[in-house]
C-alpha positions as semicolon CSV with decimal commas, in nm:
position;residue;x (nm);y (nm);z (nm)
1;X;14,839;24,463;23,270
2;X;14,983;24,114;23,140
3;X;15,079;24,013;22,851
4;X;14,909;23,778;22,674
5;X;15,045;23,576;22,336
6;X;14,753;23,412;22,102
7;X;14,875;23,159;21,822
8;X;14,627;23,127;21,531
9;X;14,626;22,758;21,522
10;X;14,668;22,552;21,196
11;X;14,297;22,401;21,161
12;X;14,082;22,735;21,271
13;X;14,281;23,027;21,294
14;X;13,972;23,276;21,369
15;X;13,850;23,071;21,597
16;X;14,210;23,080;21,794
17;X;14,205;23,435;21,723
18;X;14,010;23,626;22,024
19;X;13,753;23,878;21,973
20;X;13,801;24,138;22,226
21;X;14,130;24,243;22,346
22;X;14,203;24,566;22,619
23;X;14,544;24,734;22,521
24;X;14,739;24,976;22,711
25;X;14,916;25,216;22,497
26;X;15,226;25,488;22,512
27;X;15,497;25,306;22,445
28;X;15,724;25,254;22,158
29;X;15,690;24,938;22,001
30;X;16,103;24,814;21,957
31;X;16,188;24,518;21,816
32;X;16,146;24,251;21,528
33;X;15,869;24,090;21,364
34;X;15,878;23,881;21,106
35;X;15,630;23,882;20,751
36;X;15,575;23,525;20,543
37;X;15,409;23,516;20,231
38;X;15,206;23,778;20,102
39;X;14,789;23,681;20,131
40;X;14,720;23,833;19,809
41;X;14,983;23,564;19,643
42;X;14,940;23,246;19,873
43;X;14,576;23,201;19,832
44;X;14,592;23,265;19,452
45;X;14,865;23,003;19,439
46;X;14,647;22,744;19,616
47;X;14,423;22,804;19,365
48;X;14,617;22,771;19,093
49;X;14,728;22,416;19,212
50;X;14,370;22,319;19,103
51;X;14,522;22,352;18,731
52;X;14,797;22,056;18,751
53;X;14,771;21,720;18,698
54;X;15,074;21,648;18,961
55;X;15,118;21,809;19,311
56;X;15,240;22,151;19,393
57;X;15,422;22,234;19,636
58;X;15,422;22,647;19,805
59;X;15,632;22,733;20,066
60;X;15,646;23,072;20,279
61;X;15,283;23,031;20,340
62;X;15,134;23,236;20,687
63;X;14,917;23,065;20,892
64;X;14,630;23,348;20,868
65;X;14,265;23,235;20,828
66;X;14,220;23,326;20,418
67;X;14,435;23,057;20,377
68;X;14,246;22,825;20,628
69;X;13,934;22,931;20,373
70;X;14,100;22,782;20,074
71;X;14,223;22,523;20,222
72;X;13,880;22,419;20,335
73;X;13,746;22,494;20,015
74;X;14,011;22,291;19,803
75;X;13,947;22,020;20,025
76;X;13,591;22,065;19,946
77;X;13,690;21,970;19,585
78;X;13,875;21,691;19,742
79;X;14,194;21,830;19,694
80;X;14,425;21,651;19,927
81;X;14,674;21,934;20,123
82;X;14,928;21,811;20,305
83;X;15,157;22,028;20,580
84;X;15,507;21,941;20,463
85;X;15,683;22,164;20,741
86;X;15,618;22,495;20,889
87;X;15,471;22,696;20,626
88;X;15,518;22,468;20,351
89;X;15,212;22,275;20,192
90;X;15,167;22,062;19,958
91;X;14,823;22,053;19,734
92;X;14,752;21,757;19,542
93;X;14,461;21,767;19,300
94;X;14,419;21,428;19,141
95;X;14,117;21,377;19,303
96;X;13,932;21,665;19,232
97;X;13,544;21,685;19,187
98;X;13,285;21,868;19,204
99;X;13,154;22,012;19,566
100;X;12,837;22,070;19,749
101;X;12,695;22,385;19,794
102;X;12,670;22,330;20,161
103;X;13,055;22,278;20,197
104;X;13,147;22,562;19,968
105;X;12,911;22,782;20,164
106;X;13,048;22,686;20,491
107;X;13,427;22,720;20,389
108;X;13,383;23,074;20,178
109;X;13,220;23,300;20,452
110;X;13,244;23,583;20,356
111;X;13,544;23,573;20,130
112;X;13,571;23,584;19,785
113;X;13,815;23,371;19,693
114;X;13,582;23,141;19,545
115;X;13,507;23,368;19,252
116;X;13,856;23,228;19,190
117;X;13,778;22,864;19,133
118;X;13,618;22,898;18,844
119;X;13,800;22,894;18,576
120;X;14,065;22,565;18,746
121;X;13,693;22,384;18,800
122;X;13,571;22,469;18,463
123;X;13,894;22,330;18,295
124;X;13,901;22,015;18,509
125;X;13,585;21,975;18,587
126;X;13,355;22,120;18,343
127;X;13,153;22,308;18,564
128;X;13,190;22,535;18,890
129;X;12,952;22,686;19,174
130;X;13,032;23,046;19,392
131;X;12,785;23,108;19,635
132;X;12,723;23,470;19,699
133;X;13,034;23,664;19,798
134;X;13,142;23,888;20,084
135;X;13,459;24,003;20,196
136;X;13,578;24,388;20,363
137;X;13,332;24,658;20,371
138;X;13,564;24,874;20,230
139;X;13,392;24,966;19,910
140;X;13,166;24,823;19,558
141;X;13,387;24,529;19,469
142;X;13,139;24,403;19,147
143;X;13,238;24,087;19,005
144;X;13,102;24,148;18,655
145;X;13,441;24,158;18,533
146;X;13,531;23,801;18,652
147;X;13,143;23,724;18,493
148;X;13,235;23,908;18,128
149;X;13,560;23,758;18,088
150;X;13,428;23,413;18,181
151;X;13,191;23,471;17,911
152;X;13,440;23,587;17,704
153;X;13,619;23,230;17,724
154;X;13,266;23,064;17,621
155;X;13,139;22,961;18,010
156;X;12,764;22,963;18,030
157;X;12,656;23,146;18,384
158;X;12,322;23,084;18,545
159;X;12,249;23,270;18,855
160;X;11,984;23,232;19,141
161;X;11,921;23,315;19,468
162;X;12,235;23,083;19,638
163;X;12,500;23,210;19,380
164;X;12,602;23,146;19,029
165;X;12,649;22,790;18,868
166;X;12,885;22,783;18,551
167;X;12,888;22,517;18,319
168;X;13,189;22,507;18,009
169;X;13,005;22,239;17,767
170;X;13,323;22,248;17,537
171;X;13,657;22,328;17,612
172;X;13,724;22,711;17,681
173;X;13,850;22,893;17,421
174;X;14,135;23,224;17,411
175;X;13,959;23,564;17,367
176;X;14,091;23,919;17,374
177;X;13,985;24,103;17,772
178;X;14,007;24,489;17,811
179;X;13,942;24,539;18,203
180;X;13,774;24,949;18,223
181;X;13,978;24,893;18,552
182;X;14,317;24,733;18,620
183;X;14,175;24,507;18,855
184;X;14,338;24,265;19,033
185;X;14,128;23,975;19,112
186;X;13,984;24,043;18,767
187;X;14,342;24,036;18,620
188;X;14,363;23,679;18,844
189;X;14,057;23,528;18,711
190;X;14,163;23,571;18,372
191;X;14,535;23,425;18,428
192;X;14,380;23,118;18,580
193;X;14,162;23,059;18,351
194;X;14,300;23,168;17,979
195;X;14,654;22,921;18,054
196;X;14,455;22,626;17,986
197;X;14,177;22,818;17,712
198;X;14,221;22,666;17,349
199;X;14,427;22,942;17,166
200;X;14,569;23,300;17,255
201;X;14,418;23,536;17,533
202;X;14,503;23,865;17,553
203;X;14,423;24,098;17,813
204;X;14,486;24,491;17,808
205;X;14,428;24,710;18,091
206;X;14,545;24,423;18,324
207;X;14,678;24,504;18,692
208;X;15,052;24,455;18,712
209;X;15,083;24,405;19,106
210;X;15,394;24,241;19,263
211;X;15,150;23,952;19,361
212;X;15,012;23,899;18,956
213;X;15,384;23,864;18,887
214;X;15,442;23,573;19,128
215;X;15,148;23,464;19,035
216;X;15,240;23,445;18,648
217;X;15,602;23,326;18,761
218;X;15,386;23,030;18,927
219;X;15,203;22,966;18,615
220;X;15,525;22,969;18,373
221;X;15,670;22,714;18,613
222;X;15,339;22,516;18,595
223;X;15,406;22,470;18,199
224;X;15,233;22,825;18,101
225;X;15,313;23,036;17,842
226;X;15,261;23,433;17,925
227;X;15,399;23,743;17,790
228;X;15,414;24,029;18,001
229;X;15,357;24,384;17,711
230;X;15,395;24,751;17,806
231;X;15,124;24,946;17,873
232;X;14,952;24,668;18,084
233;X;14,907;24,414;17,808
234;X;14,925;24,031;17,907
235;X;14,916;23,780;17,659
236;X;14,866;23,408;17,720
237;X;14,886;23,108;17,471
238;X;14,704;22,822;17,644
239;X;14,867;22,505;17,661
240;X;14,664;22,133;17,710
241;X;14,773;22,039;18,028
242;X;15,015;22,191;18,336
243;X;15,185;22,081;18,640
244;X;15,250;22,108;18,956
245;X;15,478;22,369;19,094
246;X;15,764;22,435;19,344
247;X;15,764;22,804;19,455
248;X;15,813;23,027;19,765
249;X;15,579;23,303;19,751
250;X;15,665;23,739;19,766
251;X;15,674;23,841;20,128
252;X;15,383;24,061;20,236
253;X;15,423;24,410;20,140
254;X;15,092;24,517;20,309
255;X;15,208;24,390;20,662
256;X;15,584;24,489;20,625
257;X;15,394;24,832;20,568
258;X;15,165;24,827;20,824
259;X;15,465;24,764;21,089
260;X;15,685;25,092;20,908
261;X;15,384;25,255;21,039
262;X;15,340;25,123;21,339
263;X;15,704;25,218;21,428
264;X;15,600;25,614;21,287
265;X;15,282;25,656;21,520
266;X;15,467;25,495;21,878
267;X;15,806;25,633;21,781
268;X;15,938;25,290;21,741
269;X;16,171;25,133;21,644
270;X;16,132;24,793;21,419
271;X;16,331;24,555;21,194
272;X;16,087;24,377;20,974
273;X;16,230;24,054;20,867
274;X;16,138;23,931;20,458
275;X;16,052;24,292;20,397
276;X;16,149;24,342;20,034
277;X;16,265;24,660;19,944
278;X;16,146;24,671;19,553
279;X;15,800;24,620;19,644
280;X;15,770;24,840;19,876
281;X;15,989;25,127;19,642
282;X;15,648;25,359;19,643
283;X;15,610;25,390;19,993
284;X;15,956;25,374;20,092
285;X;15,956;25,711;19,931
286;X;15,657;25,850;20,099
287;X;15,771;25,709;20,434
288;X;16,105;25,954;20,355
289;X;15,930;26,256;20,290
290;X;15,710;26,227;20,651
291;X;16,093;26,197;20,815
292;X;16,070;25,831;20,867
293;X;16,430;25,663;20,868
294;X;16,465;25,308;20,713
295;X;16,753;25,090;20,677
296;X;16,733;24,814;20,393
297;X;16,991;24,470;20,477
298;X;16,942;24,121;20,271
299;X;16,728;24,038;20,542
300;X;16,485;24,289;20,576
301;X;16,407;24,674;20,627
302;X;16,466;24,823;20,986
303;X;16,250;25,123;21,023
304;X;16,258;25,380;21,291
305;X;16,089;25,694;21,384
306;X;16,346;26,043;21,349
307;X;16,331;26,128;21,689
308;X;16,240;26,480;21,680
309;X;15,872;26,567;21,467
310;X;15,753;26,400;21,150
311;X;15,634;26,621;20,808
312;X;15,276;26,614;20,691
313;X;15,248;26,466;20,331
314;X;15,030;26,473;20,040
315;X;14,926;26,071;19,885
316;X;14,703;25,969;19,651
317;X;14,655;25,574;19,618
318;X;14,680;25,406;19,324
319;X;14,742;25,076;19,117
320;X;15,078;24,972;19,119
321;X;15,362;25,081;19,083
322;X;15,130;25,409;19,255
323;X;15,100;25,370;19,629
324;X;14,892;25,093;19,718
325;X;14,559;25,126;19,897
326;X;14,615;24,868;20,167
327;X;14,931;25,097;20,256
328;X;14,715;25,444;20,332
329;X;14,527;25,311;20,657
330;X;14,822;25,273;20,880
331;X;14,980;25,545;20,758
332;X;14,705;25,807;20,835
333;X;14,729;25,658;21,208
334;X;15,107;25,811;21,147
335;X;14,999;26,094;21,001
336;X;14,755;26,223;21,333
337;X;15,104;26,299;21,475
338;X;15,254;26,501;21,194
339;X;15,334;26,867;21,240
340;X;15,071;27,031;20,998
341;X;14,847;26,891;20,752
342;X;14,841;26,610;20,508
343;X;14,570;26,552;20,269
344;X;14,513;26,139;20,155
345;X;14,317;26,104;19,778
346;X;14,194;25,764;19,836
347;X;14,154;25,677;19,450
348;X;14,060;25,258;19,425
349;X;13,794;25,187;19,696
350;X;13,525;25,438;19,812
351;X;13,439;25,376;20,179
352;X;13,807;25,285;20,293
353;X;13,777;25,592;20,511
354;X;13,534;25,451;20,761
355;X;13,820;25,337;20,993
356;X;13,888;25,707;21,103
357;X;13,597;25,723;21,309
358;X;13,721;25,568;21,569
359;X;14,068;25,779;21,495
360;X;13,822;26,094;21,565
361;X;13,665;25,920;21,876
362;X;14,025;25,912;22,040
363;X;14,146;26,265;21,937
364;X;14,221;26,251;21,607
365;X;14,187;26,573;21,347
366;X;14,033;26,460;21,060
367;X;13,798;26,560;20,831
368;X;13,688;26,309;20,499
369;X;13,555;26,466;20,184
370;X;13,291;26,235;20,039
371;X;13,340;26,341;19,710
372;X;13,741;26,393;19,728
373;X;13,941;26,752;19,660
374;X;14,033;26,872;19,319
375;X;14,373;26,960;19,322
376;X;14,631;27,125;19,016
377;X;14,894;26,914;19,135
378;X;14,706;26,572;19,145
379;X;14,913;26,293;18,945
380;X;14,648;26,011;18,993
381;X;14,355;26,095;18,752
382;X;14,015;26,092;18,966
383;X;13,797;25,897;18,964
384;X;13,373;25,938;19,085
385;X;13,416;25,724;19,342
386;X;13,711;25,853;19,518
387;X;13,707;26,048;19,832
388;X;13,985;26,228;20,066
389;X;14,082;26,273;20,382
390;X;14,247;26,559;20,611
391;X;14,441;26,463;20,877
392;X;14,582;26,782;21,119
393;X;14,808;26,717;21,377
394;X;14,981;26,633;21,611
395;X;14,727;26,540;21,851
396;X;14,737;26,315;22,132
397;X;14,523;25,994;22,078
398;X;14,326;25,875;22,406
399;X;14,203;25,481;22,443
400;X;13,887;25,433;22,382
401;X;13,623;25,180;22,270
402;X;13,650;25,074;21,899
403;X;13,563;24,779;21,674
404;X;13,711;24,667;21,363
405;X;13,544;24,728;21,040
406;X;13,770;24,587;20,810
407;X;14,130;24,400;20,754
408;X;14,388;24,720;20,702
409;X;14,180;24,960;20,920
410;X;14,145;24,699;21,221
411;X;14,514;24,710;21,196
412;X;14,531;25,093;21,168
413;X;14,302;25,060;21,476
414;X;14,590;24,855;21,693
415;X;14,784;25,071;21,570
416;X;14,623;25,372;21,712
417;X;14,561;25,165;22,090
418;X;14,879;25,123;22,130
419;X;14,979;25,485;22,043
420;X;14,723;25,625;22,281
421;X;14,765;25,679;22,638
422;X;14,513;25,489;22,857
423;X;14,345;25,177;22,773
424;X;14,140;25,106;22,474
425;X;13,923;24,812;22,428
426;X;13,939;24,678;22,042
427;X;13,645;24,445;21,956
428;X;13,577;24,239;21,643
429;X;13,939;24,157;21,655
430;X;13,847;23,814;21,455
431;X;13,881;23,973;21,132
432;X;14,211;24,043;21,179
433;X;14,317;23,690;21,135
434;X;14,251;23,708;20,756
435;X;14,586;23,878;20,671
436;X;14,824;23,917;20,976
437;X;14,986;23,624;21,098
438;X;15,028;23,571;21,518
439;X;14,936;23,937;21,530
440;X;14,901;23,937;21,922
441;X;15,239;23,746;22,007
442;X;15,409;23,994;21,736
443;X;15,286;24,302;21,965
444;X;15,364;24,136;22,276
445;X;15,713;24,082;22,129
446;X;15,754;24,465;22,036
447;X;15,664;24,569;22,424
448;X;15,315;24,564;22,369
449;X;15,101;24,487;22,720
450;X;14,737;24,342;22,631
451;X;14,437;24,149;22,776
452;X;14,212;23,931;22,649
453;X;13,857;24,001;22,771
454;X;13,607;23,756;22,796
């Protein structure tokens, strides 16, 4: 079987990005890959540009298609971004106005960034338009706490049947925000929009990611004055006017994770260049208790697979500084070829288990609980949504048929074809694109053998 390399290209990266791809697995993936900016950070930053009156300028940036999304929808809004050099851009938005719902449409799909714009439009502009939002079937993702807090800052909201138009008649003012969930984009929406809000905001409850603190680091350079309190407490005093920024965003922690798992299920062997130790300190440890051997330099994290068997392990996901949801897919594809049983208590989203299917369909022992497992020696308080998973092993995976459902699990999913012995046919590869950058040269270059089909 060749190998094939596919480049997401700058303009359209899904539609570089092909849809059906045959892999033929057992082998070890060995070698290096390299992770750019984290996409929970770089789109959030483009956003944030919308709140200068001068030029920003973000560097580290992937080319990955949630950023080709923004950057069609800031263009939309006739923000003017420029490609400086290879994953440096520059957004400019001096022009800005106000954009048709056809273009907004067109550019969002089915993300949800542009729940996002709001409160940059509603400072500049006075007004701002979301069209209804998608994004990963992973799980209820409501936005009523982007809609309170707006509120809370005095935006009027009128919804219909193409999305929800907000209008701020007077400037928005500070208000006091306590999330019932640390959520993140929540946490976002009311960053971006309370540094510019007449007065003080505070917000308790808020989610303290790595990516929210770049993202306030990108603010304080913009002019923005934020405290960061214990026990989740943020508190901004707006300020009349901000500027453009200089700033080179986190590495992904999600991919550099994804990869530390990748090397566990093939018993690989990868160096992951930008991985970041710190923010990856959570499952760093969890990666040492299955066995897995990591070695941290200035330049990244090489990790490796022990050699002999790997442990079963008990996680439960959580908000940060817990382990992170995003991380728990690939790891499970690890996990099928521990020696005994470990037991996942998937605590933030509750359908992010519909990725081991497929896992089952090539051989995989594992059993969900739809309503999770009570346990004595749980840490993470539960929550009704959560569920759990099983996973028993080792057992040999076998290629098979399978098509992505999500971001993280499609990954888990290449994962698991390239593990397996045979051939396995991955559709619905497109989705993909949103987080992982050159995904199909980065396997080739870690021994990988693919084809496209079709």
């Amino acid at each position: 079987m060749s190998q094939v390399a596919a480049s997401a290209g700058k303009a359209s990266p899904q539609a570089a990005s092909p849809d059906t791809v045959i892999f033929e697995g057992g082998r070890p993936l060995v070698g290096e890959v390299e992770v750019r900016g984290a996409k929970n950070l770089v789109t959030k930053a483009m956003v944030a540009s919308l709140l200068a009156d001068t030029p920003s300028v973000l560097k580290n940036v992937p080319v990955i298609s949630d950023v080709a999304v923004v950057r069609g929808l800031l263009e939309a809004h006739a923000v003017t971004v420029t490609d400086v050099a290879d994953g440096v851009l520059e957004l400019d938005p001096r022009g800005v106005k106000s954009a048709h719902f056809a273009e907004i449409d067109a550019h969002a799909g089915s993300s949800r960034i542009p729940i996002l714009f709001c409160g940059p439009l509603l400072h500049q502009l006075g007004e701002a338009f979301i069209p209804d939002l998608g994004g990963c079937r992973i799980g209820d993702r409501p936005i009523n706490f982007h809609l309170d807090a707006l509120r809370a800052f005095g935006a009027e909201l009128d919804k219909s049947h193409e999305g929800i138009r907000l209008r701020a008649p007077r400037r928005l003012v500070g208000a006091r925000v306590d999330l019932p969930y640390p959520s993140v984009g929540a946490t976002e929406q009311v960053l971006l929009t309370a540094v510019r809000a007449q007065g003080v905001t505070e917000l308790t409850n808020a989610a303290i990611e790595p990516e929210i603190m770049d993202l306030i680091a990108i603010l304080q350079k913009m002019g923005a004055i934020i405290l960061v309190e214990p026990n989740r407490t943020i508190v901004i005093e707006g300020v009349d006017s901000l500027n453009g920024y200089d700033h080179r965003a986190i590495p992904d922690r999600s991919e550099a994770a994804s990869w530390a798992s990748a090397a566990l299920a093939t018993r690989g062997d990868i160096y992951v260049r930008g991985a970041e130790q710190k923010d990856l300190m959570t499952f760093l440890n969890v990666y040492r208790k299955v066995g897995g051997h990591f070695q941290v330099d200035d330049h990244g994290i090489r990790f490796t697979h022990p050699g002999d068997t790997i442990r079963p392990v008990v996680i439960e996901t959580d908000v940060h500084p817990g382990f992170m949801t995003d991380w728990q897919q690939p790891m499970v594809v690890a996990l099928t070829q521990a020696e005994g049983r470990s037991i996942v208590h998937e605590t933030v989203y509750e359908n992010r288990f519909g990725f081991t299917d497929a896992l089952r369909q090539m051989g995989a022992n594992i059993e969900v609980y739809k309503e999770g497992i009570a346990s004595i020696t749980r840490r993470v308080p539960r929550r009704p949504l959560e569920q759990a998973a099983v996973i028993t092993g080792p057992t040999p995976l076998r290629g098979a048929d399978i098509r992505v459902p999500d971001l993280r699990g499609g990954f888990s999913h290449i994962i698991a074809a390239v593990t397996a012995q045979g051939h396995s046919t991955v559709s619905n590869m497109g989705i993909i694109s949103r987080g992982y950058e050159h995904l199909l040269d980065k396997l080739a270059g870690l021994g990988t053998s693919y084809e496209l089909k079709g």
